[in-house]
N, C-alpha and C positions, 0 to 999 in steps of 0.2 A: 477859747479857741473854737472857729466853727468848724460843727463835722461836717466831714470830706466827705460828698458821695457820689463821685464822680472825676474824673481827671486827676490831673498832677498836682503836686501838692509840694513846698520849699519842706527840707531835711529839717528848721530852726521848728518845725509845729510838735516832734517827739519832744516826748518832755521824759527824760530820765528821774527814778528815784533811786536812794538808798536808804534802808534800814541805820538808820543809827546807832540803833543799839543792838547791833548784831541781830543774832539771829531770832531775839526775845522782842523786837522791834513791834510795836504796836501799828496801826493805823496815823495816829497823830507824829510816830516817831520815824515816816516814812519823808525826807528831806530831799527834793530838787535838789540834784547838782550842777551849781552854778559854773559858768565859764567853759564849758565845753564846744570845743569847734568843729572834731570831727568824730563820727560813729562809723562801725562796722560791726554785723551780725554774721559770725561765721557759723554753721551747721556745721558738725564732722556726725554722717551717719556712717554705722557699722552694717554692710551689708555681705550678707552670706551669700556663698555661689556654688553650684554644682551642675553635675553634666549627667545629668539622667539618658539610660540610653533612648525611651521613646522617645524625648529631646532631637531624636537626629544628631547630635552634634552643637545643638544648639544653648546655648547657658541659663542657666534658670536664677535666679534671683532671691532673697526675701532681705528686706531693710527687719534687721533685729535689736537696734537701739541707735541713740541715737545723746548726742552732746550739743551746745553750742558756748559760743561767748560773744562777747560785747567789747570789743574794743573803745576806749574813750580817749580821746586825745583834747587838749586844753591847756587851761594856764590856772595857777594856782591863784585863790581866791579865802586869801586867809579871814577868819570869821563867818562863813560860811558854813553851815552845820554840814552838808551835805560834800561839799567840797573837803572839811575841817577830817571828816570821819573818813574817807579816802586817801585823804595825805597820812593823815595817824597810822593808818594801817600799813603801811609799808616796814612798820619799823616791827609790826608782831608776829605770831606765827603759829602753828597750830587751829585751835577752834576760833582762836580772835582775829582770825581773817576771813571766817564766816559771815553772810549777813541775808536779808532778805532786797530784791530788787526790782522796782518795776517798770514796765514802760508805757505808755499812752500812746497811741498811734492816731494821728488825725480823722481818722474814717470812724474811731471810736472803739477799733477793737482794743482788746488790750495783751501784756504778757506782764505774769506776776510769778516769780520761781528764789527758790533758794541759790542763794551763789558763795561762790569763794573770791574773794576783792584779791587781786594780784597788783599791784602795785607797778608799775615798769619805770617810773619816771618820780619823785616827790617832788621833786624840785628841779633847775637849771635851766641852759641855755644860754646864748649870747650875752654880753655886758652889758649891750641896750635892749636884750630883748626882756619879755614880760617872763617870770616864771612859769613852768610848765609842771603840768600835772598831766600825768599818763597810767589809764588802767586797763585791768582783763574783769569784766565780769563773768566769771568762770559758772555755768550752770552744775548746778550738785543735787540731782532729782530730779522728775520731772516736772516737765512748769504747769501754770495751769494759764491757759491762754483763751479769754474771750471773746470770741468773734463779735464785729460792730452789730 
């Protein structure tokens, strides 16, 4: 893929991983997940507010932590390591829904953080439709994110 260093860029150039083997997942056991059609990165910061009276009246602020997740939306793509370890996961619970996750971003930066695989979907859909695969990658830490 060429890096981005300038303008817009098609959504298909992120390239998602998973940890396969949980959270013990090495570099070589970090698996593209195949068949993905759509992504959402949502942020939920925690931010603290008060009214100081030199404030006047006016509200002060400070972001004190912060969360995100990865929505993945797709179609099940059985034999697929990375796909394979996603669908599996919906049936466990506890620390085996742990794993490591990461993302490439066209421009080159990256985001690499621990997560919890939530499962929303393993299967289904219409009679003629293709199977679906649907998840949360849930952030558990903070990430460590390299700029391009």
């Amino acid at each position: 893929m060429p890096k981005v260093t300038s303008g817009v860029f098609p959504v298909f150039d992120i390239k998602f991983k998973i940890g396969t083997e949980g959270r013990s997942s090495t570099e070589a056991e970090m698996a593209l997940i195949k068949e993905m059609e759509t992504f959402q990165i949502a942020i939920d910061g925690n931010v603290e507010e008060w009214n100081p009276m030199e404030a006047e009246g006016w509200v002060r602020r400070l972001m004190t932590g912060k969360g995100f997740s990865i929505t993945l939306n797709g179609k099940r793509h059985v034999g697929d390591p990375g796909n394979d370890y996603i669908a599996e996961t919906a049936w466990k619970a506890g620390l085996e829904c742990s794993s490591k996750a990461e993302i490439e971003f066209p421009d080159g930066s990256s985001l690499k953080f621990d997560c919890v695989v939530n499962v929303t979907a393993p299967n289904g859909g219409d009679s003629t439709a293709v199977s679906a695969l649907e998840c949360e990658l849930m952030s558990d830490g903070k990430p460590d994110y390299t700029a391009a």
